[in-house]
N, C-alpha and C positions, 0 to 999 in steps of 0.2 A: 124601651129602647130598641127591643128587636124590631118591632114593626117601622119605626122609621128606617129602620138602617133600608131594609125590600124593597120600600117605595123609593128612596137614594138609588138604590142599584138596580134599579127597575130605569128610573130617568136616567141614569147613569148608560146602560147597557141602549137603549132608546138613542141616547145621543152619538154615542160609538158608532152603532148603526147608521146613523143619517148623517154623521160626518164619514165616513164611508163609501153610502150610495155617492155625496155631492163629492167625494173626489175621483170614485170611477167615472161616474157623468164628464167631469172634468177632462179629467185622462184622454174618456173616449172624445171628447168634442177636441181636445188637442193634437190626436192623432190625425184629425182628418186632413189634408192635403189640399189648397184652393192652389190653382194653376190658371193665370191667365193667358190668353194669346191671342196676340196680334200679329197685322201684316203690316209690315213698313207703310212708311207715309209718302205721300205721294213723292215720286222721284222725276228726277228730270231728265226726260226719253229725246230734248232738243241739244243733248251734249256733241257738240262738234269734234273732230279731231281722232286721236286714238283711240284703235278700239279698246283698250281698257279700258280708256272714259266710259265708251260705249257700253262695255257691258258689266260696270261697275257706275253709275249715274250718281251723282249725288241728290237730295234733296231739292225739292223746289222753295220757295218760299211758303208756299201753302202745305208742301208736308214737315216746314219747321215746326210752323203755328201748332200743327198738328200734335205734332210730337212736346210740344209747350203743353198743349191742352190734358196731353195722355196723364201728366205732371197734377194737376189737379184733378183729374177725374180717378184715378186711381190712388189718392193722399190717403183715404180712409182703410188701404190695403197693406197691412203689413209684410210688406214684400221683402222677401231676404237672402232671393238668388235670382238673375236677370239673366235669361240666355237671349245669343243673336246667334247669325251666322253671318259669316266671317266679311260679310258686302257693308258698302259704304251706306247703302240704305235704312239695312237691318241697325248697326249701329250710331248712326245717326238718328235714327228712331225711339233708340235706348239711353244714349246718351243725358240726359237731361230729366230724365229721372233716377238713373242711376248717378248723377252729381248731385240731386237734391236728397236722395237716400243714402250717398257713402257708403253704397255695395257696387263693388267688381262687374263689368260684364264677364259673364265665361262663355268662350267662341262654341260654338256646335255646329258639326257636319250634318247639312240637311237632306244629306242621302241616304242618312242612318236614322232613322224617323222612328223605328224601332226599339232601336239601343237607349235613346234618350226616351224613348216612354216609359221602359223599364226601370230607369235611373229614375225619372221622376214618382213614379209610382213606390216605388223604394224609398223612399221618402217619406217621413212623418211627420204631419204637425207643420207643417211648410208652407210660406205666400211665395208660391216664384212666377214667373213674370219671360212671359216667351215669345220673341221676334221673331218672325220668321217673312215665308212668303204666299202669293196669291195660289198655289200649288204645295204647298208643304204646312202649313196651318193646318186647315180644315183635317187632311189626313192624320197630324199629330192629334188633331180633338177624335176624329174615330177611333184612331189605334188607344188613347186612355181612356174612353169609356166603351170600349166594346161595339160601337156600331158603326152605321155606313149614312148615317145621317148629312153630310156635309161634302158636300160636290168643293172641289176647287174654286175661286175665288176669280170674278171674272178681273181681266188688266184694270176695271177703274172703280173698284170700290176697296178702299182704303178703310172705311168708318165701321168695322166688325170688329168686337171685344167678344174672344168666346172665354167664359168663365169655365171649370171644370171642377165639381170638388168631388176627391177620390176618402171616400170613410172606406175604412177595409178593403169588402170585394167589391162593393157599390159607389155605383158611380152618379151625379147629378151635374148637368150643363145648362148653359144658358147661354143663346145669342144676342147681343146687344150693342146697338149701332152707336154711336159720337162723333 
């Protein structure tokens, strides 16, 4: 009877272990942080009238579509915090995935491009989903991975998805057009 019992506690002590490793594994792949960000969809620069129209545009019809499209091409992202800032563009942008997901936008100051990378990176384990602009995008993807890769965004390209995933101190992006 002794000798069975060693090999029991031998598998036994075996399995402990490797239900262990797969849940640090776990842990660690759950901590890691994916951050998407886009620039609003195309807007409409023929607004007649006041200048708040003016420098709040709404949508064209071709950056509805867009913003429809973001709606499927991002389904398979479990996304569970949506920032914009506070313009009729960024949120109409967000809009329509954030009604198909039943999460909140939350407004962000995009002069504070700092503050909110820190917030984000402070963050574990998180799909969040960031509007912004042709000038404040690409700088929000440098300042969370550490580099100077990403010039501002010229006025008519709309179709840039940058991914960002933050593991720990390391960081991995990717640029991808739609």
């Amino acid at each position: 009877m002794i000798r069975m019992k060693k090999p029991c506690q031998i598998l036994l002590l075996i399995f402990v272990y490797l239900a262990s490793f797969t849940l640090t594994v776990a842990a660690q792949k759950d901590s890691s942080t994916t951050i998407i960000l886009v620039r609003h969809a195309e807007k409409d620069t023929s607004v007649a009238g006041s200048t708040t129209m003016q420098a709040d545009p709404p949508l064209l019809a071709a950056g509805k579509i867009r913003a429809e499209k973001l709606v499927e091409l991002l389904k398979s992202y479990p996304i569970q915090s949506i920032f914009s800032t506070k313009y009729n563009r960024t949120r109409s942008t967000a809009i329509p995935i954030a009604a198909k997901l039943g999460v909140d936008i939350q407004i962000y100051d995009p002069s504070k491009q700092a503050d909110l990378a820190s917030l984000l990176k402070s963050w574990k384990g998180k799909t969040i989903l960031i509007v912004g602009h042709s000038n404040t995008i690409p700088g929000l993807v440098n300042l969370l991975t550490g580099s100077s890769n990403y010039p501002n965004l010229s006025d008519n390209e709309y179709d840039k998805i940058f991914l960002v995933r933050l593991d720990g101190v390391k960081s991995s992006y990717q640029q991808i057009s739609y």
